[in-house]
N, C-alpha and C positions, 0 to 999 in steps of 0.2 A: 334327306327325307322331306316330302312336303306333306302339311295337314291342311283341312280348310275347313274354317268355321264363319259362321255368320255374325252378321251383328248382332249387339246385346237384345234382348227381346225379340227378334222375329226368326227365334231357331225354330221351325216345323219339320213338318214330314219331308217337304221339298222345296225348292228354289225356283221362287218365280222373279217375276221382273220387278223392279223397284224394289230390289236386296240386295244390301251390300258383304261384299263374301271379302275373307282374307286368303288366301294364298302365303302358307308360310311355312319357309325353307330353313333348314338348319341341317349345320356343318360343324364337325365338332374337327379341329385341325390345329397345327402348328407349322406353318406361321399361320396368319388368319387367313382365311378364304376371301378370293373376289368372287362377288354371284355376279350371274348373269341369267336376267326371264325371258325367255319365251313363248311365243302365245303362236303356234305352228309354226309356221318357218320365220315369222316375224321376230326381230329381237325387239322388246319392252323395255323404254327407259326413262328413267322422271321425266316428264314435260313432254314426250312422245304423243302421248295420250291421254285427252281430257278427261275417260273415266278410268284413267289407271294411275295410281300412287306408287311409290315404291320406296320405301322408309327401313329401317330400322329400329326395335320397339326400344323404351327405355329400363334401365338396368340391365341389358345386354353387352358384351364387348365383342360384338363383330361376327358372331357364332348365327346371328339369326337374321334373314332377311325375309319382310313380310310384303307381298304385293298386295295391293288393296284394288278390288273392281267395284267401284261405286254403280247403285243402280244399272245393273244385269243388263244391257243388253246380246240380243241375234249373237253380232260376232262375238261375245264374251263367252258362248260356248264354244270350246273349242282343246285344243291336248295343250296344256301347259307343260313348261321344261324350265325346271333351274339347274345352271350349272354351275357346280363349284370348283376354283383352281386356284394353285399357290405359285402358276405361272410357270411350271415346271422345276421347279426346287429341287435339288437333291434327284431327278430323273418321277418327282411325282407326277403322274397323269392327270386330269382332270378328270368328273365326275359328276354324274346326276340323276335327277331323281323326275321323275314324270307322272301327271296327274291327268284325268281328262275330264272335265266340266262340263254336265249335260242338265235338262230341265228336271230330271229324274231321279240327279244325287242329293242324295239321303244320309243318315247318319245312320248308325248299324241301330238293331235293336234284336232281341235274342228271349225264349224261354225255355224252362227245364222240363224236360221227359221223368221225374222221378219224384218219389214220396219226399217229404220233406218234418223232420229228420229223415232222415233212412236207417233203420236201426237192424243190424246185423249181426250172426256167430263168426267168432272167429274162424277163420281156415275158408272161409265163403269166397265165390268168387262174387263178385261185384261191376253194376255196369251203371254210370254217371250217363248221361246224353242230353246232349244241349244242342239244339236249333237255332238258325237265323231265321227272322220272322218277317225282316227288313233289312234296306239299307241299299246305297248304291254308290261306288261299287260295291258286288257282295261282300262281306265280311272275312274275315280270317277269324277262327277261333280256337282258344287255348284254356286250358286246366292250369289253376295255380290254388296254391295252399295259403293260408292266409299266415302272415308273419312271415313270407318270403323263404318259408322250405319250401325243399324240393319234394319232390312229389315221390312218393314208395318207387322204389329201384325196376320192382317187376313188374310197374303198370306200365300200358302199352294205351298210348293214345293214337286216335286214329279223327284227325277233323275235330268235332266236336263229340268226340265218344271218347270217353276215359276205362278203361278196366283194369282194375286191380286183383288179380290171384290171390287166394291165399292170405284173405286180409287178414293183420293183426290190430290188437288193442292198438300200439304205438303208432298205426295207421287212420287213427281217428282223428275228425278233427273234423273244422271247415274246411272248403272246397268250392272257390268261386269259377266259372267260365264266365272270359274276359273275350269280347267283339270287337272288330276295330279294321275298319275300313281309312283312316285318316279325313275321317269327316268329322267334325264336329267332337266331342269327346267319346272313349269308350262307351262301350256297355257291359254291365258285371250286374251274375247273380250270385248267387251262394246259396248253399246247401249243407246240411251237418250230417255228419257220418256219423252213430254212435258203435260202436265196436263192444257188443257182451263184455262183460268183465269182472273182475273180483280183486281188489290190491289193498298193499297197504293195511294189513287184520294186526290189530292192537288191542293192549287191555289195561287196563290200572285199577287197583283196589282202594277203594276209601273207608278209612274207619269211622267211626261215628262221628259226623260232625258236632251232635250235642256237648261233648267231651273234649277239654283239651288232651289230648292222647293218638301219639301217634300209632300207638302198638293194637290191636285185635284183643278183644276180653272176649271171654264167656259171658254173657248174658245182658251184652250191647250188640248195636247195631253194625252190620258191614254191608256196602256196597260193593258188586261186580258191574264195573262197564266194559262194553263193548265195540270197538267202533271198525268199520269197514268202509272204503270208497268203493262204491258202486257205481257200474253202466250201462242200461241207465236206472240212474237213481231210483225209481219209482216201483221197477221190477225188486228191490232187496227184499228180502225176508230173513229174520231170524229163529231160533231154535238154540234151547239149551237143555242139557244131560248132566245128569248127575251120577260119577260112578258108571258113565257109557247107559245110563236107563233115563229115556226122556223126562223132565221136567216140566210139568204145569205151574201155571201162577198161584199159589193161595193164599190166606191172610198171612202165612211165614214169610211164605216166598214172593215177592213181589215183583211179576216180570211188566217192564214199561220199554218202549221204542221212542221215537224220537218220529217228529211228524215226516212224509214220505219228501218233503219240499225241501226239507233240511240234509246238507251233505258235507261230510260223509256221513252215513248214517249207523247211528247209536242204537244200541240194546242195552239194558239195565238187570240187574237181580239184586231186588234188595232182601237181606237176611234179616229177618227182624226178632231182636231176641236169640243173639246167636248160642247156641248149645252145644255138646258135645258131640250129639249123633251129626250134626250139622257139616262136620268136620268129612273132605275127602275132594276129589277132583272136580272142578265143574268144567262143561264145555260149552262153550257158543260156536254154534255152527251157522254159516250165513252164505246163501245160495239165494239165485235170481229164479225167480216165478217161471220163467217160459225157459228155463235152463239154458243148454248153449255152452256153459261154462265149469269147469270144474268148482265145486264148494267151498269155504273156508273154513278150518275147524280149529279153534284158539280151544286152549287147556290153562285152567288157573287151578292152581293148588289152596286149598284154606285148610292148616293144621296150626297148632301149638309153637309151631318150629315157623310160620311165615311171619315175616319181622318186617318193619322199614328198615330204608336201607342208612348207608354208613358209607361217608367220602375223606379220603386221606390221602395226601403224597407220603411215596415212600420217602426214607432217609436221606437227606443226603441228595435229593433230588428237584426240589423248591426253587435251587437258582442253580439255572446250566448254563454253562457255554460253549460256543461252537464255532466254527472257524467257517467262513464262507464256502459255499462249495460241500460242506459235509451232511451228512443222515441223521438226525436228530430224533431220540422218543421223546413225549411227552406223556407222563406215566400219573396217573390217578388211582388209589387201587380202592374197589367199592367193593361191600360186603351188605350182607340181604338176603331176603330169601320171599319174591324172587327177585335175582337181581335185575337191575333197569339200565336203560339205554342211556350211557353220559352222551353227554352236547359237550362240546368244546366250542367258546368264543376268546373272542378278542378282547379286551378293554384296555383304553387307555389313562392310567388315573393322572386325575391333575394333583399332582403333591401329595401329602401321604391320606388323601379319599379314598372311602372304603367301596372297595370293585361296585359295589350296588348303583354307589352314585358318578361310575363313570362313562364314557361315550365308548359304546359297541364299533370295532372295525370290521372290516373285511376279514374272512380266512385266507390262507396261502392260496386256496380252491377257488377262491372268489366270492364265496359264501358268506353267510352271514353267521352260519352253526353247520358244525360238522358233526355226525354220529359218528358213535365207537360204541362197538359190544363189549370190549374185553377191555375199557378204558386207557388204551394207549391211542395218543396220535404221532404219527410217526410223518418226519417232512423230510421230503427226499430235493438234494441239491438247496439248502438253506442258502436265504440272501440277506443282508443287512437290511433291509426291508422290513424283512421279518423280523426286528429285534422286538420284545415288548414284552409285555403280561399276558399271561393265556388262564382262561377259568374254565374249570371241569367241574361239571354241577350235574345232579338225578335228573332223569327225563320222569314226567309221570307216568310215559307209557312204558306196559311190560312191568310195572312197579309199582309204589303208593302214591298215591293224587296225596301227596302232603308237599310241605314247604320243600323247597326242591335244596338239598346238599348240596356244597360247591367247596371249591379251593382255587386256589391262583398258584401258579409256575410262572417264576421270571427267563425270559430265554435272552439270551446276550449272544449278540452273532459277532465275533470278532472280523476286521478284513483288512487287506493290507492299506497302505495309503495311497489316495488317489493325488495325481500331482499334473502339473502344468509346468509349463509342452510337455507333449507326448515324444511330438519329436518336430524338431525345426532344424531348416538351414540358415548358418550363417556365416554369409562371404567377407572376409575382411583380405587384406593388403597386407604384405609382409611388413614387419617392423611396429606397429599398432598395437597398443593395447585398449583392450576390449574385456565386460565380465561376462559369465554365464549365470542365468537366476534360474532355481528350480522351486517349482511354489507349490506350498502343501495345498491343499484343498481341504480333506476331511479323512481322516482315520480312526481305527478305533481298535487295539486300544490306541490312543492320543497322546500317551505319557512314553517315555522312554524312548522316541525317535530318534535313529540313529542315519546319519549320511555317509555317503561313498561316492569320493570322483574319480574318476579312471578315465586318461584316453589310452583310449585301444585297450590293451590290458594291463597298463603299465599304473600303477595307484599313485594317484595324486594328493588327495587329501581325505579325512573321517574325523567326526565329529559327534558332537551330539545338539538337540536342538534344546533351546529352551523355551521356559515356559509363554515368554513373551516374544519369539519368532514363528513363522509359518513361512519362510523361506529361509533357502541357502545358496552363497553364489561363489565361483568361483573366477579369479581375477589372472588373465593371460595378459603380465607387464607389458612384451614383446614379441611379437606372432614369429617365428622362423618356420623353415622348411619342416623341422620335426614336428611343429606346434597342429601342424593342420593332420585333420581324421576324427575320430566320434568321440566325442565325450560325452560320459555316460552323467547321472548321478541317482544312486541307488536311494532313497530311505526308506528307513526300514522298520516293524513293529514285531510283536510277537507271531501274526497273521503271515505277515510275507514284507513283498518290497514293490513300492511303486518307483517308475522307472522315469527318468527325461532323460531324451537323445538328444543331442546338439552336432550335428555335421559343420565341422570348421572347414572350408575352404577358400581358395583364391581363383575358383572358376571365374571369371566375366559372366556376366546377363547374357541374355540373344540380345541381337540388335532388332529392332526392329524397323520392318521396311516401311516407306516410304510410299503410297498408293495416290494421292493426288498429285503428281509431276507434270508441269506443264510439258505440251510437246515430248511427253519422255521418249517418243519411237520417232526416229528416220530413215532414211533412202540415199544411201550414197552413190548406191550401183544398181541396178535391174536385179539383181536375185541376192543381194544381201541386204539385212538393214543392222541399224542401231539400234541402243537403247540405253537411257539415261537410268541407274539404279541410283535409287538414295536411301537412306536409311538414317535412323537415331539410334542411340548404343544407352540402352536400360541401366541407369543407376551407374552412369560411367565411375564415378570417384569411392565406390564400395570396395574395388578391389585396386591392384596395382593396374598402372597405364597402360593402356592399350597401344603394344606396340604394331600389329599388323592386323588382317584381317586375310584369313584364309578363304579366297573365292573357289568354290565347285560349281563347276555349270557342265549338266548333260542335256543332250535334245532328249524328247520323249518319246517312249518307244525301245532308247537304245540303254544298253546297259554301260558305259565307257564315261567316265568321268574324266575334265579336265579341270585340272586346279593349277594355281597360284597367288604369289601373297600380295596384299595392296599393302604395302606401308605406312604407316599413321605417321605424322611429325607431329610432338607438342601432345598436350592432353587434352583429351577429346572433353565439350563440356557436356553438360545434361540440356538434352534438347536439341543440338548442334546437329544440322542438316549436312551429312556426310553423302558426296555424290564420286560414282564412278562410269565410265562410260565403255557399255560392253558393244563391241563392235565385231564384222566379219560374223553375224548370225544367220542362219542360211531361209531363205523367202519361201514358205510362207510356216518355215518350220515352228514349234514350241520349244520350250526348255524351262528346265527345273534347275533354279539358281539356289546357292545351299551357302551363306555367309556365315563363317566363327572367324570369332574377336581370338586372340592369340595375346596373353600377358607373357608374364616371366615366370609363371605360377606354371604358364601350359595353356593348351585349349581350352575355352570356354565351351557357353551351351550357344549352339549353330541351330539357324533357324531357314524354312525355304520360305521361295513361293516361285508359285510360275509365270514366264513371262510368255503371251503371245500373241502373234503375229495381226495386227489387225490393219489396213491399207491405212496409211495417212489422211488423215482429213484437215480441213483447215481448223483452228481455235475460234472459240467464240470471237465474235467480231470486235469485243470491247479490245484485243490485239490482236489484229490479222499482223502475221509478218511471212518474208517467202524472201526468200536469198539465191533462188533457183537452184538450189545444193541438187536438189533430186531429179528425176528424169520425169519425174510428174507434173515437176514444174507446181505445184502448189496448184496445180488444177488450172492456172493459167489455159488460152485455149487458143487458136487463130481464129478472123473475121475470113471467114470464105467470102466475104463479095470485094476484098483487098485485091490487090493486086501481086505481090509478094509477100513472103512469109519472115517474122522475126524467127531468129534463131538462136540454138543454144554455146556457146562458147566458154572456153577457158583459153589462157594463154599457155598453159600447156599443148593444149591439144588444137593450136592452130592451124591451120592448114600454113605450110613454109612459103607457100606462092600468094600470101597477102599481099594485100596493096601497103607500099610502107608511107608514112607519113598522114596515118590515118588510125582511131581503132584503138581501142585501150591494151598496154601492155600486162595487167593484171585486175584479181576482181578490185570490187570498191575497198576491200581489208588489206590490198595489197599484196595480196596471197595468187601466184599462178594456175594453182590449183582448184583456186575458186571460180566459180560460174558467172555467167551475169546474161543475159537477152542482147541479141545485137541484130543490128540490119546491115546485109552485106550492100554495099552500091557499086561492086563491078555490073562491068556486061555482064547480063544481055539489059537490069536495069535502065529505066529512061527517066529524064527530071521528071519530076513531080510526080513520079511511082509511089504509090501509099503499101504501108506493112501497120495492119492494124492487131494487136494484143489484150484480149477480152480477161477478167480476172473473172472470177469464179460469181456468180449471181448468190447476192447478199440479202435476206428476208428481213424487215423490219418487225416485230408485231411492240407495238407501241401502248404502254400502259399510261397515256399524258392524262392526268387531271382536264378536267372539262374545262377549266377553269380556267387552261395555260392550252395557247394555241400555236408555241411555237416550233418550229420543228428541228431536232436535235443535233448538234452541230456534232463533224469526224473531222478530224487532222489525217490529210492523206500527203504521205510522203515518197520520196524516194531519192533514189543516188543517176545521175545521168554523166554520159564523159561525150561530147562534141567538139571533136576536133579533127582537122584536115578545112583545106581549102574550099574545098565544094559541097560544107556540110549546107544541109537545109532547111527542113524542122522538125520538132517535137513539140505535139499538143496531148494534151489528157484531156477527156470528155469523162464525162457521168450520162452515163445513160440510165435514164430508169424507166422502168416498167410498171405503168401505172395501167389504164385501159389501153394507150397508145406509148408505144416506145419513143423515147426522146431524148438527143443527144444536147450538151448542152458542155461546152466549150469553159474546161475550169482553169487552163494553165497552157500556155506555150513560150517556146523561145526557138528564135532562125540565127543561125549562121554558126561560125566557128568560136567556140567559148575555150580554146585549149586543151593542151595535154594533159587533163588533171580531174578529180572525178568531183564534181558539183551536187551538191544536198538541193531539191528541193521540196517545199512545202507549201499545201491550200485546204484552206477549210471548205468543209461540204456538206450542202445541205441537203440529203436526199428527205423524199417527202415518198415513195412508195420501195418497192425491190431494185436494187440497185446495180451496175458493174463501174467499171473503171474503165476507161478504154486507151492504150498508151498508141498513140500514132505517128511513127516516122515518116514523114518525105525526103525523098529524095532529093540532091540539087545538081546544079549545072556539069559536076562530072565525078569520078572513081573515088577522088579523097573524101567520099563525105560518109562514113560510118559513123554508125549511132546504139550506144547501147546504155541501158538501164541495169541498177541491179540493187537492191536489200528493198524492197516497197513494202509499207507499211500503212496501215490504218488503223487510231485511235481513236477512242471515243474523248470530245472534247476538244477546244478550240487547240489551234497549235500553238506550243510554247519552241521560245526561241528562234525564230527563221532565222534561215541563213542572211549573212547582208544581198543585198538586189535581186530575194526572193522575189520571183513576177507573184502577185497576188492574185486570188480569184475573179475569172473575170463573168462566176454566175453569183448576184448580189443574193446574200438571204431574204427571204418575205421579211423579215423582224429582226430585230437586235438577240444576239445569240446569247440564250440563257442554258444550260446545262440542265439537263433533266435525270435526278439522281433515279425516276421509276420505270429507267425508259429498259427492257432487256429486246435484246438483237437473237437469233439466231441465223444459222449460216446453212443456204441449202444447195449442195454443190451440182448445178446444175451446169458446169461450163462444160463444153467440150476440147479435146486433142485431134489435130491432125496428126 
């Protein structure tokens, strides 16, 4: 979503030039969002553009990106676009949001079509309507209630028109319409619904206040109040009856209201000099002026027989208890005439303080007081929560406005005990002993805890706790075969039993795999490759030795598993880089590898991951290495302006019609099977025929201190065999690729050096993108084969030459210092003939 607002002080009606505007995008996501802006097909990025910013504000984490266009100009109108992406995560798409910035936009602004209140009968239909008056773009507008209800079920909004059918009281309320174009802030007005009404009709009798006496005499004074919530207020009116025959005020009878401001509103009759004809029903009847509403008509008795009232627990009932989980009454039994409404609260006393001076809680309901007509409260599903003091006291309404009755009930919720672990595994090794702890937490009752150990269902031990434990453990001297499975331990109270699981076994951990392996994939053939798997084995010494590892590997796709075991020798330690090498996998397929460790216990817990197929590349340069193993040749490549081509060889797969007395009989490891680069010099070759060998183009980007202008020395290696009579030479050049390419002569040697395969090494200074270039010639006849094989490049001067290594013969600009901030990467730009 993007919104845009201006800067502080110069928000108006529109946007002209020399204004600065935000542009700000927000993405609510996991993992975080990359934004990206655009300003029409343009992409916008910090330092792109002198009047474009592009920040993120403070106390954000990554959720909000704000573009800033300082002073408005021409092209600054135009459709902006942010797009947010998690780079395709989990198959997530990207996403955005579009704005379009013109001299015109506006910030919404809106008024109301209706009286304000709006004062209504219930059952009415009703119609809200609110206009945009501004703003660009137009506005969107919506109906909400204030306090974040939802709006009556049967209203039907359409735009900015609300209607409501059928309104009721419980349909009143505020009602603001909210505008919002993403410009600048909303716009909100509000309006009040009053809804006719009548609720809530109460009464309470007072006797004379001159007198301490709570009871009603003949020939004192008594008070009838009245009170009603009305809506709206201003419309109530009262009316009272005596005996069903209207009653006027006189010096007896004294009728007083309560001013119309005051709510909810009160009616009075005061009796003055009360008498015996006095005696019989009075009514307050209370209805709204402009009607709309049904009336209220309360009946108060005044006889001989009206008493205040009278609060007691029954017997036997003062202190309960209950068991977690059960229905509980709480019983107050009140007598009166007439009887009055108990409240039921909470208190909590501190020590033996009287309920008056203690701190009021919550009810189970959430409340603060609960009514009850028939003075029961009744708690359905009781929780230890709930344990405490409860007090039942007179309401004055419906009753006598005197000192209000009360009592207190203790409620005691019993429950079973809560304990620690719930439930845990633990792996141990045959022959160990190990305890198991089960820890009480809090119970109640507290006293008389009783334990129970059981594995499986076989009893182990019981006990009891005392006063000074809150745990109990159980001690397995020597773990056997029988010893592993659940082991429970019950304890227990009058309420129930809390429970700890403890699962014993000798599984193994997963291992877990191994994800940064150098070079872990290779090529040994055209359609199949390798791959090096390694892995760590989780908390090896928890259980017994890991004797094998069960390998599963299927391609993906197919349902057909093959497995077998890799063998462990000795004990695996914690941490130890465990390597196997899976070979014959088919190019350019995937596979789902599945490793379980295997004790004496059994199988452990096996874990996957998938391996696949990605072409080889070379390693960072800090160690190129290439052995020719693959048919890629490590990216190796031919100099088309040569004159013949190196080629690939094993002494395996020689051709039988070699020239003999020439040409290595195996690689530089000794191995027939291994490869290595060679120049053939039969016919149709001539002396001084060149075969030139390009290694892959190497990218320097260079982080040197200003400070240090030297340029970073590589150890380039390799293994060379020259032998036969008519061999001729071998030189290595550096060629680099600065503005002009230039070859530059680092190493050679002429003639026959023998049957035997020779190390050389030279340090190298490149100064731009680099290659290596390996050049054989030719010499005076057929014996002169030449081949190369394991070359290498390290960063850093070389250690150890061989003896009558030929040294570099291109000098460094400067004495050669090692640059630890130098990073290399590698961009495979060579070609294959």
């Amino acid at each position: 979503m993007i919104t845009v607002h201006q800067s502080v002080g110069e928000s108006k009606e529109h946007f002209y030039f020399e204004r600065t505007v935000f542009l700000r995008c927000v993405a609510n996501s996991n993992p975080p969002v990359h934004y990206t802006w655009r300003r029409g097909r343009e992409a916008l990025t910090q330092g792109s553009d002198a009047g474009v910013e592009i920040y993120e504000p403070f106390f954000t984490q990554g959720e909000t990106k704000i573009l800033k266009l300082k002073n408005l100009r021409p092209q600054d109108y135009a459709k902006y676009t942010c797009i947010s992406s998690v780079r395709s995560v989990c198959g997530i798409g990207d996403k955005s949001a579009h704005f379009i910035l013109n001299n015109r936009t506006a910030p919404p602004s809106i008024k109301l079509l209706l009286d304000d209140p709006l004062i209504v009968n219930p059952g009415e239909t009703i119609t809200l309507v609110c206009v945009a008056s501004g703003g660009d773009p137009p506005p969107t507008l919506e109906w909400v209630r204030q306090g974040g209800e939802e709006l009556p079920k049967k209203s039907v909004v359409n735009g900015g028109t609300l209607t409501i059918p059928g309104i009721t009281v419980d349909d009143g309320g505020s009602y603001s319409c909210v505008a919002s174009n993403n410009v600048g802030n909303p716009a909100k007005k509000s309006t009040t619904i009053l809804v006719r009404g009548l609720r809530k009709g109460r009464f309470w009798i007072t006797p004379d206040p001159y007198h301490n006496d709570d009871n009603i005499q003949i020939g004192r004074e008594v008070k009838i109040s009245c009170q009603v919530e009305a809506t709206p207020p201003e419309e109530l009116q009262f009316s009272w009856l005596k005996n069903g025959r209207p009653l006027r005020s006189s010096e007896r009878m004294v009728i007083t209201h309560t001013d119309i401001d005051i709510t909810p509103g009160t009616t009075n009759l005061d009796i003055i000099d009360l008498k015996f004809t006095d005696f019989g029903t009075y009514t307050c009847v209370a209805s709204l002026r402009n009607g709309g509403t049904p009336e209220i008509s309360i009946d108060v008795n005044i006889s001989s027989t009206t008493v205040p009232p009278e609060l007691s627990v029954p017997r036997g009932r003062s202190n309960l208890i209950a068991q977690e989980g059960d229905t509980v009454d709480l019983q107050c039994l009140v007598s009166g005439k007439p009887k009055p409404i108990i409240l039921w609260s909470r208190v909590e006393e501190s020590g033996a303080a009287a309920a008056a001076a203690a701190t009021v809680i919550l009810m189970p309901d959430g409340l603060e007081q609960t009514e009850s007509y028939d003075g029961v409260l009744r708690i359905s599903n009781v929780t230890r929560e709930m344990s405490g003091t409860y007090r039942c006291q007179t309401s004055q309404y419906n009753g006598f406005n005197v000192k209000p009755r009360e009592a207190l009930i203790q409620l005691v919720v019993q429950f079973p005990p809560t304990v620690e672990p719930v439930y845990t595994e633990i792996r141990q090794a045959l022959g160990r002993a190990f305890s198991l702890t089960c820890r009480l937490l809090r119970a109640h009752p507290a006293r008389l805890l009783r334990y129970e150990w059981k594995l499986g269902s076989r009893l182990l031990t019981v006990g009891q706790f005392s006063d000074q434990r809150d745990d109990t453990s159980y001690l397995v001297k020597a773990l056997n075969r029988e010893g592993y499975g659940e082991y429970t331990c019950d304890i227990t109270n009058e309420a129930g039993a809390g429970r700890c699981t403890f699962l014993v076994t000798g599984k193994a951990y997963a291992p877990e795999f191994y994800y940064d392996t150098y070079s872990a994939l290779w090529q040994n053939r055209p359609r199949v490759y390798g791959f090096k798997l390694q892995w760590t084995q989780m908390e090896p010494n928890s259980v017994d030795r890991i004797l094998a590892y069960r390998l599963g590997i299927r391609q993906m796709g197919q349902s057909r598993w093959w497995e077998q075991e890799i063998p462990m020798e000795g004990t695996i330690q914690k941490g130890e880089l465990l390597t196997y090498n899976l070979t014959e996998l088919i190019k350019p397929e995937s596979y789902l590898v599945r490793l379980t460790p295997i004790t004496r216990y059994g199988e452990g817990d096996a874990t996957d991951r998938i391996i696949t197929y990605s072409a080889p590349v070379n390693p960072h340069l800090r160690e190129f290495q290439c052995g020719f193993e693959d048919e890629a040749v490590c990216l190796f490549s031919q100099d088309k302006t040569d004159v013949f081509d190196w080629t690939r060889h094993s002494a395996a797969t020689r051709n039988t019609k070699y020239t003999p007395n020439t040409g290595p009989s195996s690689d530089h490891a000794g191995s027939k099977q291994g490869f290595y680069m060679y120049i053939e010099t039969s016919r149709p070759r001539l002396e001084e025929d060149k075969a030139r060998l390009l290694s892959p183009t190497f990218n320097m980007n260079s982080k040197i201190s200003s400070s240090v202008t030297n340029n970073p020395t590589y150890c380039f290696a390799f293994y060379y065999h020259m032998y036969g009579k008519h061999i001729g030479a071998l030189n290595v050049f550096l060629r680099q690729k600065g503005q002009t390419v230039t070859d530059t002569s680092v190493w050679s040697l002429i003639g026959n050096q023998g049957d035997r395969w020779r190390q050389a090494k030279v340090n190298i200074h490149p100064t731009a993108a680099f290659q290596m270039v390996m050049e054989g010639v030719r010499g005076g006849g057929i014996e002169g084969d030449i081949a190369i094989d394991d070359v290498t490049i390290e960063e850093g001067e070389c250690k150890d030459p061989p003896p009558n290594n030929l040294r570099s013969l291109a000098p460094p600009s400067s004495p050669h210092i090692w640059q630890l901030c130098v990073t290399l990467s590698l961009a495979l730009i060579g070609r294959q003939r």
